[in-house]
C-alpha positions as CSV (number, residue, x, y, z in Angstrom):
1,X,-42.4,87.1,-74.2
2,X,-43.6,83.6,-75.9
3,X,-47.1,85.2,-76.3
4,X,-46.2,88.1,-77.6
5,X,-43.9,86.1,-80.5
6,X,-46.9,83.6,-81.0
7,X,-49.1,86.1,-81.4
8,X,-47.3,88.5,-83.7
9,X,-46.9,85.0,-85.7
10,X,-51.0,84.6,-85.9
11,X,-52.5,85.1,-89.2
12,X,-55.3,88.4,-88.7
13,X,-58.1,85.8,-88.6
14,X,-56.3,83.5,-85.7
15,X,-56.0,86.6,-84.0
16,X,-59.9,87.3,-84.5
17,X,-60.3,84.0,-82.9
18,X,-58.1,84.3,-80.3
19,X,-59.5,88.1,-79.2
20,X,-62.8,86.3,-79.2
21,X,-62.3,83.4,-77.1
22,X,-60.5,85.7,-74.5
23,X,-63.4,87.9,-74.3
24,X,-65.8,85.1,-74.5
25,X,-63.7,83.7,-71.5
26,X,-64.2,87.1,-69.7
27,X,-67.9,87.2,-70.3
28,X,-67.6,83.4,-68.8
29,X,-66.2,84.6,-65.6
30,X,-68.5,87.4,-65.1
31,X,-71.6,85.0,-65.6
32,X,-69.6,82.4,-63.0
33,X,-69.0,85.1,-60.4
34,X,-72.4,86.5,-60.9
35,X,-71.8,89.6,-61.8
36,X,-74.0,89.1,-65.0
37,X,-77.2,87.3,-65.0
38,X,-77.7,84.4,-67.9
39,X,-79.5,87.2,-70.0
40,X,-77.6,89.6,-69.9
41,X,-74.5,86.4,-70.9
42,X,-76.5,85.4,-73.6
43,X,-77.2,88.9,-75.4
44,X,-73.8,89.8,-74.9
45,X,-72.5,86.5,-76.4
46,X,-74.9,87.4,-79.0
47,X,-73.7,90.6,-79.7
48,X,-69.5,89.6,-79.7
49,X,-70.5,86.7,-81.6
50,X,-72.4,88.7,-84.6
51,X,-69.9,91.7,-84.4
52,X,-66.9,89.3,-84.1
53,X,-68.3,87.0,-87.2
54,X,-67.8,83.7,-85.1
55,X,-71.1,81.8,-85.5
56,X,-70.0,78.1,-84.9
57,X,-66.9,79.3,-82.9
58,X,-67.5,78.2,-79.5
């Protein structure tokens, strides 16, 4: 219930941020358990990055 309250009190760019680290994170895992390989990381990463708008957000 404490996430849900923090979140609902995130301005729409800190939740922009936040969706994007936790999808970063995913893509992290998959590149970890090898279910990606560093290419296919690194385009997606890319991609999230550019559609996202967080250049410089790491």
């Amino acid at each position: 219930m404490d996430k849900k309250v923090a979140w609902e009190n995130l301005s729409a760019d800190e939740k922009k941020k936040e969706l994007f680290l936790q999808q970063k994170h995913t893509l992290d895992l998959f590149l970890e358990r090898h279910a990606i390989t560093q290419a296919q990381y690194n385009k997606s990463l890319g991609d999230l990055r550019d559609k996202m708008g967080m250049r410089g957000v790491e």
